[in-house]
N, C-alpha and C positions, 0 to 999 in steps of 0.2 A: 564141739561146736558144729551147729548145723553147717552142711553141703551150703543151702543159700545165705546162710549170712557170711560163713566165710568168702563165697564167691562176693558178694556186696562188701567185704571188706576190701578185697582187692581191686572192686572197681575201676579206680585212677588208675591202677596201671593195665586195666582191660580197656579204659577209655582211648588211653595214651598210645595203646598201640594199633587198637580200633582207627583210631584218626588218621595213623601214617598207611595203614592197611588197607582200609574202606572210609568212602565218599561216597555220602547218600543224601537222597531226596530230605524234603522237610517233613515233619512229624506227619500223619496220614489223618487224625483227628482236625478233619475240617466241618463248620457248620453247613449243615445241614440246604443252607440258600445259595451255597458257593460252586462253581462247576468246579469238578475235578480239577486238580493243582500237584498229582504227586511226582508228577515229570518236572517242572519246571515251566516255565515260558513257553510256549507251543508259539513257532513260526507264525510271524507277520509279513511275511513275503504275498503278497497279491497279485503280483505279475505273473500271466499267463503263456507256458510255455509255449516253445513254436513246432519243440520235436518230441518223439517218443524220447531221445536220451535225456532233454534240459527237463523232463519231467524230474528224472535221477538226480543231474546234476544241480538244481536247483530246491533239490531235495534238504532238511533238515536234520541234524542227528542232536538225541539229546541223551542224555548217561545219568544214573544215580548209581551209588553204591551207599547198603546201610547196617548199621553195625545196633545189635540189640541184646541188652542184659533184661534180664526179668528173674524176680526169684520170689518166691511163696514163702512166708514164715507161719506157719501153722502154730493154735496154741499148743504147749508142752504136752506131749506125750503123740505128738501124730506127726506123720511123713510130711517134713520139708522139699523145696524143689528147687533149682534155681535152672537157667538155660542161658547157653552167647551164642547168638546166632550173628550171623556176616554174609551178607550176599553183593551184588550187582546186578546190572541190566542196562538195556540199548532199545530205543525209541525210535525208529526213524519213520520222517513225514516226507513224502515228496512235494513236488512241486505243482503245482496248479495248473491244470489243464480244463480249461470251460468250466470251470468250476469244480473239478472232480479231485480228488485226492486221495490217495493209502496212505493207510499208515500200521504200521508192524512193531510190538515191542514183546520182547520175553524179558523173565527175570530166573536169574537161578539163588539157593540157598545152600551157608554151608552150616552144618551143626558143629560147633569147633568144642564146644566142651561144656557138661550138660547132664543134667540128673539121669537116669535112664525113667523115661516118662512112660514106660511102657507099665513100670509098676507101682501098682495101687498102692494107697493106705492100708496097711495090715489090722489095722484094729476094724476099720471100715468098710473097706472093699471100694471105696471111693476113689474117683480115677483124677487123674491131673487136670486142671481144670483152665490154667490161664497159659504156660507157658510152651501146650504142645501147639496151640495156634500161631505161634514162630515157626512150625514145621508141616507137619504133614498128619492131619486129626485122623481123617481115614489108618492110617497107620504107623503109629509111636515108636516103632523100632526101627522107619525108614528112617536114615540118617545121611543119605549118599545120593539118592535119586529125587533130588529136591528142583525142580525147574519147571518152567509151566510156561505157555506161550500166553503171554496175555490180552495184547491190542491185534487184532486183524480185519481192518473192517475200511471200507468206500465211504468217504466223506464227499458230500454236494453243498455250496454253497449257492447261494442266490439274494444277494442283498443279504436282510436282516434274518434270513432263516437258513437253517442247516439240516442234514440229513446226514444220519449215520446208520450203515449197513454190515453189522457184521459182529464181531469181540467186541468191546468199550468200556469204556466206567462211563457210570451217571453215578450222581448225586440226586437224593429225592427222599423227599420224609419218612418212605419205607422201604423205598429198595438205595440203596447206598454204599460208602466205599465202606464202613464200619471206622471205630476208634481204632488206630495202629497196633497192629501186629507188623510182621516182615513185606503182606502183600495185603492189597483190598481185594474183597466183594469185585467182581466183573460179571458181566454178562454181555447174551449174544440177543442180537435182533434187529430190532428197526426200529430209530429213534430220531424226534424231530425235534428243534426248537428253534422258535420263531418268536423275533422284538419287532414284525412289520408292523403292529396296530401299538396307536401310539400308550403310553401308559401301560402297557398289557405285557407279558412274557407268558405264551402259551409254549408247552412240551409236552410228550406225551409221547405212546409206541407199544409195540406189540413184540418180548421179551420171549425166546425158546428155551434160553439155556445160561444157566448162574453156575460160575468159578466160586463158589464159597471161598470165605476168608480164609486163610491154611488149610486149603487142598489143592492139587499140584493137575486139577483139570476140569473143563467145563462138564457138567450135567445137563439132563432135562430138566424140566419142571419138578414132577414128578419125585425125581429122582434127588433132588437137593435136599430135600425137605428128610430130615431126620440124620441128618450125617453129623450133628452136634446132638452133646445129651438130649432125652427125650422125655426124662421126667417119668412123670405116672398121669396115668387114667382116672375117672371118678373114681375108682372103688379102688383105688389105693393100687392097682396090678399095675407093672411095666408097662409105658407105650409102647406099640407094636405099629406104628404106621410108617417105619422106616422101610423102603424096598415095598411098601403096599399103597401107596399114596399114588393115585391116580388122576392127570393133573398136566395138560399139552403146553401154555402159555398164558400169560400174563399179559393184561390189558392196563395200559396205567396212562391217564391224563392229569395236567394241574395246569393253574391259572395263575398268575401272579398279578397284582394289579396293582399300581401304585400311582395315585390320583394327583399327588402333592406328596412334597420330601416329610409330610407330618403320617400318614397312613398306610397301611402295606395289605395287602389282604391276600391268601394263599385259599384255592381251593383246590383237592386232590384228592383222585379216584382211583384203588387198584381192585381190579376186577381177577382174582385168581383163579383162574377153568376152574370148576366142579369143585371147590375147596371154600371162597367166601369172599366178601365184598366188603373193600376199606374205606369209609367216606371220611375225609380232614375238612374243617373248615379253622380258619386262624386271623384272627385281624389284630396287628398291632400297633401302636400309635408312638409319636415322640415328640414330646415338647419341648424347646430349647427358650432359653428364657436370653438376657439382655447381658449377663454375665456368661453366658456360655455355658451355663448347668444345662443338663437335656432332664429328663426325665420321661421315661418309657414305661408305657403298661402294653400288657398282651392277653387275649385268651383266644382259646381250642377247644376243639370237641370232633373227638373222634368217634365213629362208631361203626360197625360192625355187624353181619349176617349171613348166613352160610348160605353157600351156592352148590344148587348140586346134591349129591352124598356126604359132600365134606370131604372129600378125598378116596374113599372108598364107603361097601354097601354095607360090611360086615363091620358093627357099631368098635370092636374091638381093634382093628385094622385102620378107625379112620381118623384123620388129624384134626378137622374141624368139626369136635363133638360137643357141639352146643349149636345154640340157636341164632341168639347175637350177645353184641357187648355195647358200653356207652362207656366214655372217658372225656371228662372235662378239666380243662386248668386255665391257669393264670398265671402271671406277672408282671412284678411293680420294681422300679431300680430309679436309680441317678447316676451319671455320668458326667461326671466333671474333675478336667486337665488327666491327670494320671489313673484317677480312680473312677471303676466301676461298680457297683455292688448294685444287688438285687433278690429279693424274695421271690420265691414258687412254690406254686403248688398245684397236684395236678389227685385227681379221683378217679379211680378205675370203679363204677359198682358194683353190688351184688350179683346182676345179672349172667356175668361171665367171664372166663379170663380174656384178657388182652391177646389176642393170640395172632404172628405172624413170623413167619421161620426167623431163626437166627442167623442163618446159614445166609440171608437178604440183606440183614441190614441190623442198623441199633436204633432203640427207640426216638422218637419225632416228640418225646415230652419236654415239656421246658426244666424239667425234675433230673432229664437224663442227667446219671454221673457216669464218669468210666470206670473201668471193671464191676460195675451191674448193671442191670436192668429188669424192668416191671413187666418183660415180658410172661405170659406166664400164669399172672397174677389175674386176682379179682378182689371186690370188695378192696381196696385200695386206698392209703391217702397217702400222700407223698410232702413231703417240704422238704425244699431244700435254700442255702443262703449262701452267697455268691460275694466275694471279694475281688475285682483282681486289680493287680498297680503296673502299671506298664509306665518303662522308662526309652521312651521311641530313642533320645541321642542316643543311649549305651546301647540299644537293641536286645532289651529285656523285656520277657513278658514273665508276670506272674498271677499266682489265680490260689485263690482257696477258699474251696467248697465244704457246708459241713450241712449233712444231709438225715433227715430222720423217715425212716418207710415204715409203715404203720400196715404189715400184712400182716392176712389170715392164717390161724393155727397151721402149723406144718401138718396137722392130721387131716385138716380142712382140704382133702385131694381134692374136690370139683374146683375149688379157689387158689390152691396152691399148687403148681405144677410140678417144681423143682423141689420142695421142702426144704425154702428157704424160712427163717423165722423173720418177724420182724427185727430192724438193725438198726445201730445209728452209724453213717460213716464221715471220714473225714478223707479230703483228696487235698494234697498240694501239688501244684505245679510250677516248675520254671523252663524256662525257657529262654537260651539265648542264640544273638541269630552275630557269626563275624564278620568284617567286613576287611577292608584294604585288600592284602595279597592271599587270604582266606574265606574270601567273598564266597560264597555258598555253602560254606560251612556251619552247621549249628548245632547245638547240641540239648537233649531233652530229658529231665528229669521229672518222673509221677511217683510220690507215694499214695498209695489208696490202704486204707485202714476201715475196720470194718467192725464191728464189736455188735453182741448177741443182745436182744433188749426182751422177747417174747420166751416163752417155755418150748425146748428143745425135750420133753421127758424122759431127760440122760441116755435119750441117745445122741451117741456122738455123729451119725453118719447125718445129722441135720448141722454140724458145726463143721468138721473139714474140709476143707476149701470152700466154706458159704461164709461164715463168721469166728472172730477171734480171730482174724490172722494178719499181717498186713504183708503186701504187695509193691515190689518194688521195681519202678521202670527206667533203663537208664538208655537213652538213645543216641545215637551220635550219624548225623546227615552231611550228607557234601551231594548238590547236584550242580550239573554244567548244560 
């Protein structure tokens, strides 16, 4: 028996003790429009201090601890993996003085028992792919020195706008927390957001430095970029813009605008130093009829063009080696009482891959599924079809996705970065949230399944950890 399916058999009693052991936040897979939620409740105290101590004592503390199984089932004959990871962390907000505030949180991680993710697939050479972002990607055999500061930053308020200076999470169609692992996506800078004009949510700021998802400290710009796989170059050779990416700060603005509860329109710019430029535009609508049916359409279009060098001079060295990209989608659903479901689809063209770090964020497509993404990719067509049944009195969510990507030959390097094949997958999710004397406790289940549909030309190092395997996520949260 495989290491991960035995560990998934024993789940229940990983869960059972996960829950007396660790109390953690809720699941980190939030949409996309939502401000950061992985603390809990953030202080509504508005009363402004009189002293330097009631800054303290009128301070806030908030706690999660989070408890995470993940195991990889690879098809027969290639290296299985599984991981339990358990950590905590502390949040504290002071009290409001003229508008000003700190705020301070670290989180640490333990690896309590766990594949050794340091080694590859032997038939492959192909390296672990979902469950070292529980720990520490820069280095697979750390297992002990897992802790990271993560919020430290001067908060301003003034009315309807805020100002944050310093470590933070944002939320934003391309730079974000990412789908859960143990920590999010953070970064460092200077970030506004303002509801003064009426209808409108304008934010936006000038970002120096990203904590990537599972790594245990902030980077520069620069320097972020390549610290997740890197894929290949046109001609088929290993990327090499890791450590050569040349690259100070990040400019990023967006607009939200919402005229009436029937229209939404999102527009959103990131401007990457010497690397390229992200333009969003998104408008989505929602019709609610006389029985309470709604029914919602949406489309997108992204698009893309190098700024600069691309990251560096030397065409081998540099990240953004192409010229531009265009991506367009759609979607259609109904929502009515417990059920939601919806179609999408979204097209990446021939022009160029989709390309914006990992290490940033997950995709802004309405196609996104978790564990993959079209980043990467060119010449694209994506669908995917959306269920989910939510039971609000029980405090059950559920959802299931079944999704078909229609990429370019894995030999197709200028269009396929990763040598993924095309796939069809399938994701189910649950989710339940407890309440009474267990009130912030919840716990989260994902299988993601994946199966091969394009020509891999027997090689296997385009199926191991990309296709034929399935993935299983088992979480358990308690925040206060």
């Amino acid at each position: 028996m495989s290491f991960s399916m035995m560990a998934f058999r024993n789940a229940p009693l990983l869960l059972l003790w996960a829950t007396i052991f660790s109390l953690a936040v809720q699941g980190q897979h939030q949409e996309l429009d939502e401000d950061p939620n992985i603390w809990g409740n953030k202080s509504e105290r508005v009363e402004d201090s009189k002293a330097l101590i009631d800054v303290f004592r009128n301070g806030t503390l908030h706690g999660h601890y989070r408890y995470y199984f993940m195991a990889t089932d690879n098809a027969p004959g290639f290296k299985d993996y599984f991981a339990n990871a358990a950590g905590g962390g502390i949040r504290f907000e002071t009290g409001q003085f003229k508008g000003f505030q700190m705020v301070v949180s670290g989180f640490y991680t333990f690896n309590i028992w766990s594949s050794d993710l340091s080694i590859p697939d032997p038939t492959t050479g192909n390296r672990n792919r979902y469950e070292i972002g529980l720990f520490d990607v820069e280095d697979p055999t750390n297992v002990t020195n897992l802790d990271r500061l993560e919020e430290f930053h001067l908060t301003y308020t003034r009315k309807n706008t805020q100002f944050w200076l310093g470590k933070q999470l944002i939320n934003t169609p391309f730079i974000n927390l990412q789908d859960g692992r143990m920590r999010p996506t953070a970064v460092d800078g200077l970030y506004v957001n303002s509801k003064a004009l009426k209808n409108w949510r304008l934010q936006g700021g000038l970002l120096t430095g990203v904590a990537p998802r599972g790594t245990m400290r902030y980077m520069g710009i620069g320097e972020s970029i390549g610290v997740f796989p890197r894929g290949v170059a046109a001609d088929g050779s290993p990327n090499n813009y890791k450590g050569n990416t040349q690259s100070n700060y990040i400019g990023i603005a967006g607009a939200n605008y919402t005229p009436n509860k029937f229209m939404a329109l999102q527009l959103w710019n990131v401007y990457a130093d010497n690397l390229m430029n992200t333009s969003m535009l998104q408008l989505d609508w929602i019709f609610t009829e006389k029985n309470r049916k709604q029914f919602y359409m949406g489309a997108q279009s992204i698009q893309q063009f190098r700024v600069g060098n691309g990251g560096n001079a030397e065409t081998q060295n540099r990240y953004f080696n192409q010229n531009q990209m265009l991506s367009f989608g759609g979607r259609v659903g109904v929502r009515k009482g417990r059920w939601n479901t919806s179609i999408n689809f979204n097209r990446i063209t021939g022009d160029g891959q989709y390309l914006m770090p990992r290490e940033w964020g997950r995709d802004p497509f309405y196609t996104f599924m978790p564990r993959e993404r079209n980043e990467g990719f060119g010449d694209v067509n994506a669908y995917v079809a959306r269920v989910g049944y939510n039971i609000p009195e029980r405090r059950i969510k559920t959802n299931v996705a079944f999704g078909y990507f229609d990429l370019p030959s894995v030999k197709n390097f200028r269009l396929n970065k990763y040598g993924v094949p095309g796939l069809l997958q399938f994701n189910f999710d649950f989710q339940y949230n407890f309440d009474g004397f267990w009130q912030g406790l919840e716990t989260h289940f994902l299988l993601a399944t994946k199966f091969q549909q394009h020509d891999t030309y027997g090689d296997p190092q385009y199926i191991v950890n990309k296709v034929d395997l399935f993935v299983y996520n088992w979480v358990v949260n308690y925040r206060f």
